[in-house]
TINU-603792 format. One record per atom (N, C-alpha, C, O, CB): residue number from 0; chain; x, y negated, z. Coordinates in steps of 0.02 Angstrom, whole numbers. Glycine has a CB too. Layout:
BEGIN
    n  chain    east   north      up
  NUM      A       X       Y       Z
...
***
This chain:
BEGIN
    n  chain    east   north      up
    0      A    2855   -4040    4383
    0      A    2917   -4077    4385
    0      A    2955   -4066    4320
    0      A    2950   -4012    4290
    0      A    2960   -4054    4446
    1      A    2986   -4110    4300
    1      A    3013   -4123    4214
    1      A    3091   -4134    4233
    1      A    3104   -4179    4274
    1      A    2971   -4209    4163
    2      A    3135   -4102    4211
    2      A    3209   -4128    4217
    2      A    3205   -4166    4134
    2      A    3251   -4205    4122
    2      A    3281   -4051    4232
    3      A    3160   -4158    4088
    3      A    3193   -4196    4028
    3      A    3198   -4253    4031
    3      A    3219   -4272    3977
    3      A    3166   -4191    3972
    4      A    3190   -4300    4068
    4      A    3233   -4374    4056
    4      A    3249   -4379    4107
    4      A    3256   -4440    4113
    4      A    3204   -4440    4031
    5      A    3267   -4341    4183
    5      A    3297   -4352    4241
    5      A    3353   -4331    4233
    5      A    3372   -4289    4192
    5      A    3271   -4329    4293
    6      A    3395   -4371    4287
    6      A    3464   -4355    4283
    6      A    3469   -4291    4316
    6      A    3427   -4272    4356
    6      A    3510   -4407    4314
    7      A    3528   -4253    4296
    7      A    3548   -4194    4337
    7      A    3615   -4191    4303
    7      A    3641   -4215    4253
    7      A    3498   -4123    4333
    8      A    3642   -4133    4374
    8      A    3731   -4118    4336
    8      A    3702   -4063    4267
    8      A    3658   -4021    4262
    8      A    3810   -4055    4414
    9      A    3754   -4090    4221
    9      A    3740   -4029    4164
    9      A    3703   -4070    4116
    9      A    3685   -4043    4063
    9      A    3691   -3954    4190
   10      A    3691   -4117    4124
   10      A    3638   -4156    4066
   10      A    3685   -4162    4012
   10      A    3742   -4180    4027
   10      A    3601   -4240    4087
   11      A    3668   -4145    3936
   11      A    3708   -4164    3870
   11      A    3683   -4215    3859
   11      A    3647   -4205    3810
   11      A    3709   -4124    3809
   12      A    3676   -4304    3886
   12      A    3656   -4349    3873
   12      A    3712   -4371    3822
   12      A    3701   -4397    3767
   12      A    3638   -4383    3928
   13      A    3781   -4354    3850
   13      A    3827   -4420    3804
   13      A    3822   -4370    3735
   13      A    3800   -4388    3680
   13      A    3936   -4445    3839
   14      A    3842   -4316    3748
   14      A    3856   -4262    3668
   14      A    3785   -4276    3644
   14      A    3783   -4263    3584
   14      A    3874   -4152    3678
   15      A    3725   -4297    3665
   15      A    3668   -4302    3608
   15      A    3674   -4366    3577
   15      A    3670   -4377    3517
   15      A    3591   -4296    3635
   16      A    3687   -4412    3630
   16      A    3679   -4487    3624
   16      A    3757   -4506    3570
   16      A    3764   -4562    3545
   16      A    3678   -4531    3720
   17      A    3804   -4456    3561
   17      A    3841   -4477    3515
   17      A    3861   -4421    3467
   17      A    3918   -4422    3444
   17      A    3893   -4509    3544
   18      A    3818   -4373    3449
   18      A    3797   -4329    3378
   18      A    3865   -4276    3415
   18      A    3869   -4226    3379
   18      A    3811   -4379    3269
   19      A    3900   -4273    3454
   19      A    3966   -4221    3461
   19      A    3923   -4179    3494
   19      A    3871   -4192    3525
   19      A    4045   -4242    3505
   20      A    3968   -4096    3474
   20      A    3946   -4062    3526
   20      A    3971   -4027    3588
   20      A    4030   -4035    3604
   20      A    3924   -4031    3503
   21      A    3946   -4003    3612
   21      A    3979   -4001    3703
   21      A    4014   -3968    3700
   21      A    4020   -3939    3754
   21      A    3942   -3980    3767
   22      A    4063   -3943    3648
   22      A    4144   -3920    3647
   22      A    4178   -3967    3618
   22      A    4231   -3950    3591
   22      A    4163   -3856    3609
   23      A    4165   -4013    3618
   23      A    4201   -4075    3583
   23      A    4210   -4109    3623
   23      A    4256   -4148    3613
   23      A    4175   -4111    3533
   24      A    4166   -4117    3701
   24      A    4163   -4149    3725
   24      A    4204   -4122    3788
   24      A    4223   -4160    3833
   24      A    4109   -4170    3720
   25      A    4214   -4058    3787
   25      A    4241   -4028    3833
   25      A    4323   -4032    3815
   25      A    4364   -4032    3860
   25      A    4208   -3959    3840
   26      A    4342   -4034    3745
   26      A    4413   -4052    3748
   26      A    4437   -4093    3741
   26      A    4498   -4096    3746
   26      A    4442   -4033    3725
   27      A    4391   -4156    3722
   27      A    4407   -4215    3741
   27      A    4441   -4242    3823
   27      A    4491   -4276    3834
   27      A    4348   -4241    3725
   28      A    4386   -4211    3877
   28      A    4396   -4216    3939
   28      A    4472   -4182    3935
   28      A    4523   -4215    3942
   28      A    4336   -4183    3987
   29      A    4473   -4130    3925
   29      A    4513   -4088    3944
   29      A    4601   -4118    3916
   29      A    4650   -4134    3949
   29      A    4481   -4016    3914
   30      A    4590   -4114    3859
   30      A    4646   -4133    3806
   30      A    4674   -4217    3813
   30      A    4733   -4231    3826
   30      A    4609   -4121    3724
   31      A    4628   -4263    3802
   31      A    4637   -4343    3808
   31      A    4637   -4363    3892
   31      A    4685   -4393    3918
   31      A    4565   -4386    3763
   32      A    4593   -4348    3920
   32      A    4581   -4360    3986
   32      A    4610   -4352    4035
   32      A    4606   -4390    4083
   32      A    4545   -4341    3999
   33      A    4658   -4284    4031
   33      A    4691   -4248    4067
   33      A    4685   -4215    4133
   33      A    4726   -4202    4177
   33      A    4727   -4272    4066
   34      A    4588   -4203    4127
   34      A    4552   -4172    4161
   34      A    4550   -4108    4162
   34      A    4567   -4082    4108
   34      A    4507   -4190    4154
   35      A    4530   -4061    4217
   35      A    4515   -4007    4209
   35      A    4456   -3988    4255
   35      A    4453   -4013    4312
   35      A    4568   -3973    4213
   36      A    4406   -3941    4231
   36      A    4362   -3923    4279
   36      A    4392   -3874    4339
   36      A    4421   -3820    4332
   36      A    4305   -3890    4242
   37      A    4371   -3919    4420
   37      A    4411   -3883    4457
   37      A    4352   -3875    4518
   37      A    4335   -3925    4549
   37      A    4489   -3920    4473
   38      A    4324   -3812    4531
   38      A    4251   -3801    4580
   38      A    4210   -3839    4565
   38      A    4183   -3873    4609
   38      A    4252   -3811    4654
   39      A    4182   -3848    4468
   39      A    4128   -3853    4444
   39      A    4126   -3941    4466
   39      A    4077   -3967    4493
   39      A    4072   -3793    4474
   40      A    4183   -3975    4450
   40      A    4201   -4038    4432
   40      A    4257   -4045    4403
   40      A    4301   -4004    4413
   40      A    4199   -4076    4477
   41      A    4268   -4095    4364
   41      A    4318   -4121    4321
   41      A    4341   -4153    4357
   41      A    4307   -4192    4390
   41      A    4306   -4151    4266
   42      A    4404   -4147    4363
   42      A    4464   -4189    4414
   42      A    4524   -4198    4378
   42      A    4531   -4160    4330
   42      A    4489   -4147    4487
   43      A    4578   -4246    4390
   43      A    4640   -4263    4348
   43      A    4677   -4186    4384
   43      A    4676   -4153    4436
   43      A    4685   -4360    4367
   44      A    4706   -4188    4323
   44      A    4776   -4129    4354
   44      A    4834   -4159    4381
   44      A    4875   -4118    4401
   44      A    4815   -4081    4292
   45      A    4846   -4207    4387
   45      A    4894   -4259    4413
   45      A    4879   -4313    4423
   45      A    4838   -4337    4384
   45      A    4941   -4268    4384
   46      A    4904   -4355    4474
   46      A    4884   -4434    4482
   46      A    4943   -4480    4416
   46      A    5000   -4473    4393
   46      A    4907   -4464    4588
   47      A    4900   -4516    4410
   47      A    4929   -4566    4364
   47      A    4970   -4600    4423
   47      A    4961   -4593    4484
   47      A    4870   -4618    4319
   48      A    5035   -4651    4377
   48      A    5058   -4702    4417
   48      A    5027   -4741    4463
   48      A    5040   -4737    4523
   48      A    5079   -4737    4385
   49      A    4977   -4787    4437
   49      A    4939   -4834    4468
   49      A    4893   -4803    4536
   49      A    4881   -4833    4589
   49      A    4894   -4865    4409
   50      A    4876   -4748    4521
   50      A    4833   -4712    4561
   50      A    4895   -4701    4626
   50      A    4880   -4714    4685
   50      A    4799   -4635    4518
   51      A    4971   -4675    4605
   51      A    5016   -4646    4664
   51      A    5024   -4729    4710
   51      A    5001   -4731    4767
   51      A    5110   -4603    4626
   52      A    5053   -4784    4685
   52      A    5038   -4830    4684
   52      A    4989   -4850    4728
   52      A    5002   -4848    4788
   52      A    5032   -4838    4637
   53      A    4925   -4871    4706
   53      A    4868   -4874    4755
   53      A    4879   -4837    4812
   53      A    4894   -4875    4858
   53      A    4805   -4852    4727
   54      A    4879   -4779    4830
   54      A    4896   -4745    4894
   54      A    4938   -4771    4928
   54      A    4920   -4788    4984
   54      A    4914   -4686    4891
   55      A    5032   -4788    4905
   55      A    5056   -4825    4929
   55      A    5049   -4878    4968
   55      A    5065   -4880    5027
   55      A    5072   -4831    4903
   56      A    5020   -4929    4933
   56      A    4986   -4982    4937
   56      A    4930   -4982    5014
   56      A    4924   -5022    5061
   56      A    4951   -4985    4862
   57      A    4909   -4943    5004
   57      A    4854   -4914    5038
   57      A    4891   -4880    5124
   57      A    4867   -4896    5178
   57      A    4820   -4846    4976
   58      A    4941   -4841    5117
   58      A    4983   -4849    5180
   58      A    5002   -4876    5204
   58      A    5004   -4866    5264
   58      A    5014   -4838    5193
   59      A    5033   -4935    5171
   59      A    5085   -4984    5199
   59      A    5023   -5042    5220
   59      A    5036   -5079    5267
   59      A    5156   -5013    5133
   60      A    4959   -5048    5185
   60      A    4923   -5072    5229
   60      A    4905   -5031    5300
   60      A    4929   -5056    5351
   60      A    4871   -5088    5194
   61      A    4875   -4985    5306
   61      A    4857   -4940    5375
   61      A    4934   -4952    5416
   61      A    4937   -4965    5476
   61      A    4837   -4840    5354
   62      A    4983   -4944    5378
   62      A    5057   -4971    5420
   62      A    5052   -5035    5462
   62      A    5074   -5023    5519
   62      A    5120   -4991    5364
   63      A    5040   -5075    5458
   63      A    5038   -5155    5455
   63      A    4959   -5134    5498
   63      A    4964   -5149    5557
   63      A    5040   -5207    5356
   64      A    4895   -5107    5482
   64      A    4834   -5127    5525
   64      A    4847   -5106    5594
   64      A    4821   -5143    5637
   64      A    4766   -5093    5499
   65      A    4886   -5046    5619
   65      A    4895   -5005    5646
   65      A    4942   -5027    5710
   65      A    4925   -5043    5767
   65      A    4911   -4961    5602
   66      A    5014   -5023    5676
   66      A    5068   -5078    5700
   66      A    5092   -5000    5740
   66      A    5068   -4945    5730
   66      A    5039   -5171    5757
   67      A    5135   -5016    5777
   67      A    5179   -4955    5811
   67      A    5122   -4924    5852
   67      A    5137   -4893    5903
   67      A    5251   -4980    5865
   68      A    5057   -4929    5833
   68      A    5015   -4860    5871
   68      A    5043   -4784    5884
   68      A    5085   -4761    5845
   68      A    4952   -4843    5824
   69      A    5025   -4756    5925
   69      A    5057   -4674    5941
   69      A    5018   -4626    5876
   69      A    5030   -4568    5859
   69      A    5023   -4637    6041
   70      A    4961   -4681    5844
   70      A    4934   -4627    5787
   70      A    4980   -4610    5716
   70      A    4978   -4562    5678
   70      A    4861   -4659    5759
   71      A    5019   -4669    5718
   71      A    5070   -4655    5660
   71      A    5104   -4604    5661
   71      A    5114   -4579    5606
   71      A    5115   -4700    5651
   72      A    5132   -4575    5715
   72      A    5167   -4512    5721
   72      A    5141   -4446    5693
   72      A    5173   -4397    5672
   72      A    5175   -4503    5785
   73      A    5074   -4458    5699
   73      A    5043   -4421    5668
   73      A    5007   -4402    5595
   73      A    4979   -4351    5573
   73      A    5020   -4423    5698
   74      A    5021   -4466    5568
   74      A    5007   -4496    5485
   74      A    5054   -4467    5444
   74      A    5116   -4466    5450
   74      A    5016   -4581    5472
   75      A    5015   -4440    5395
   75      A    5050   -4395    5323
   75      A    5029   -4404    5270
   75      A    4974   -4382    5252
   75      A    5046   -4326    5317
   76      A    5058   -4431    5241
   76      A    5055   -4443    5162
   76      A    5093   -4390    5096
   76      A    5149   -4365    5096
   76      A    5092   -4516    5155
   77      A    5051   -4385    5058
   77      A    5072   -4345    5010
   77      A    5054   -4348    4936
   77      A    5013   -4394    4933
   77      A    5057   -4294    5030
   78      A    5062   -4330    4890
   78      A    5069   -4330    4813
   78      A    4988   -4272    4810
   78      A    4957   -4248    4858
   78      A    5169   -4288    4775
   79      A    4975   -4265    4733
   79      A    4922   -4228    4735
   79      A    4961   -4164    4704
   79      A    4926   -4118    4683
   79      A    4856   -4261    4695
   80      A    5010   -4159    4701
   80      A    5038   -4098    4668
   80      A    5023   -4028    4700
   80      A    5036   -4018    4760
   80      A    5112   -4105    4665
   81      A    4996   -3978    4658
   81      A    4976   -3919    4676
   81      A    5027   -3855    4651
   81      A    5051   -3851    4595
   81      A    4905   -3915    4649
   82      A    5038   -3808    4705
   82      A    5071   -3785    4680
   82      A    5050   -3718    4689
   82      A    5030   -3705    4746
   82      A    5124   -3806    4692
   83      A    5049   -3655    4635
   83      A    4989   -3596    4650
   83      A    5063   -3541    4648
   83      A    5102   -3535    4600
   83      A    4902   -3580    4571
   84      A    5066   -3519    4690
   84      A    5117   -3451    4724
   84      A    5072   -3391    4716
   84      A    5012   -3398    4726
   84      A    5140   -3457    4819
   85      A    5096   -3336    4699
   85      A    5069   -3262    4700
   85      A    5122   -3209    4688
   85      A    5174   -3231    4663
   85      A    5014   -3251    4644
   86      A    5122   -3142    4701
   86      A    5163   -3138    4694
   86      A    5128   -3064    4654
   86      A    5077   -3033    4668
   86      A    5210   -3153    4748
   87      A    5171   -3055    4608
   87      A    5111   -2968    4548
   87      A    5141   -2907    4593
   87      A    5201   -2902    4607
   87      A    5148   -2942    4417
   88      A    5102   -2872    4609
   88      A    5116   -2812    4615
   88      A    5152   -2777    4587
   88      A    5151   -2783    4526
   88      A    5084   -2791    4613
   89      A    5197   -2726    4615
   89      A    5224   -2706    4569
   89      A    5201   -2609    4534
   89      A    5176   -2569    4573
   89      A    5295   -2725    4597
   90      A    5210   -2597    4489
   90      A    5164   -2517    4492
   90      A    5218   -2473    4513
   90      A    5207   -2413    4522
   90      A    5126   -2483    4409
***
């Protein structure tokens, strides 16, 4: 079995296929993209407008499919905002 021309996660296809190398390509994601690797995927650190938007969009349809169902009471919508609490020890 050959992974060299199969796909897999981890392949440097684009950094070969465009002479950069895979720290260039990593702050590109990171820096322009406004990605971050999060459990060994790249995910936005925030939703864009259009994206908060779409969701909207996206309720107020299930609003309307739904209609005064007893399941709405139970429907929650939310933002992707993360927020990391800890608290340091103290010595």
């Amino acid at each position: 079995m050959s992974t060299k021309h199969g796909e897999r996660s981890g392949r440097p296809k684009r950094a070969d296929t465009l002479k950069i190398s895979t720290e260039r390509v990593h702050h590109i994601i990171h820096e322009y993209l406004g990605m971050r690797k999060f459990f060994a995927k790249w995910v936005l650190r925030e939703l864009t407008f259009d994206q908060k938007q779409g969701r909207v969009d996206d309720s107020k349809h299930c609003l309307v499919w739904f209609g005064q169902d007893e399941f709405l009471h139970r429907y929650v919508t939310m933002d992707e905002t993360w927020l990391h609490l800890f608290t340091l020890k103290s010595n």
